[in-house]
N, C-alpha and C positions, 0 to 999 in steps of 0.2 A: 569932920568931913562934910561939905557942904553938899546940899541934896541939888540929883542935877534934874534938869528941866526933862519932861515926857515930850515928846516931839513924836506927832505922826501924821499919817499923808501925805499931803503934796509938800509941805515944810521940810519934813522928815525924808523924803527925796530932793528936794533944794539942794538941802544941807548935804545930803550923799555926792551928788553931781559937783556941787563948791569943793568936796575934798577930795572926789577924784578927780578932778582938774588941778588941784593943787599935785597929788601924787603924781602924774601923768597918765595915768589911767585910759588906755582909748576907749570908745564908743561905749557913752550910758544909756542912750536912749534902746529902746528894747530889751532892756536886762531887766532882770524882777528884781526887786530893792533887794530881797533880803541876799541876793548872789552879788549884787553891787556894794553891799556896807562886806560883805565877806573879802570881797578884792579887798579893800579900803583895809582893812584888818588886818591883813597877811601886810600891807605895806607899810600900817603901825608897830608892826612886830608881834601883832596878836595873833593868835590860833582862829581862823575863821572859821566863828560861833555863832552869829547872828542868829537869832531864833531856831537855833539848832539844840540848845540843851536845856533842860528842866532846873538846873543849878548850876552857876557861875562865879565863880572867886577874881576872877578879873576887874579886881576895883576901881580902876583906875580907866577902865575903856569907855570913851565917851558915848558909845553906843548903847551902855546896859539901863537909863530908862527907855527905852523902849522897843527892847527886847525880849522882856515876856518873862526874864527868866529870873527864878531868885537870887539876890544875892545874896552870900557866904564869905566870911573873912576866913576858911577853912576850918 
């Protein structure tokens, strides 16, 4: 498994606004990231988690370096 890149601040909101525009997503601007990577999530087919939980087994989510939270293969 290749380790993913740690992304944060203004990059790490870039990158959120790039794929809620990709998703359809309306209005980023005045949303706090971590409620905007959650939309984003719910439209990956993911449970929106974003610095919501202290352990995560979603390996596969491109948001979990920078996240916060551990990761767990279960």
């Amino acid at each position: 498994m290749s380790k993913k890149e740690f992304v944060k601040g203004p990059k790490l909101f870039s990158l959120a606004r790039k794929k809620a525009l990709h998703f359809g997503l309306p209005q980023t601007k005045g949303i706090k990231l971590a409620e905007l990577i959650c939309s984003i999530q719910e439209k990956e087919g993911y449970e929106p988690c974003f610095q919501r939980r202290e352990i995560c087994h979603e390996l596969q989510c491109c948001w979990q370096a920078s996240c916060n939270a551990k990761m767990t293969a279960e």
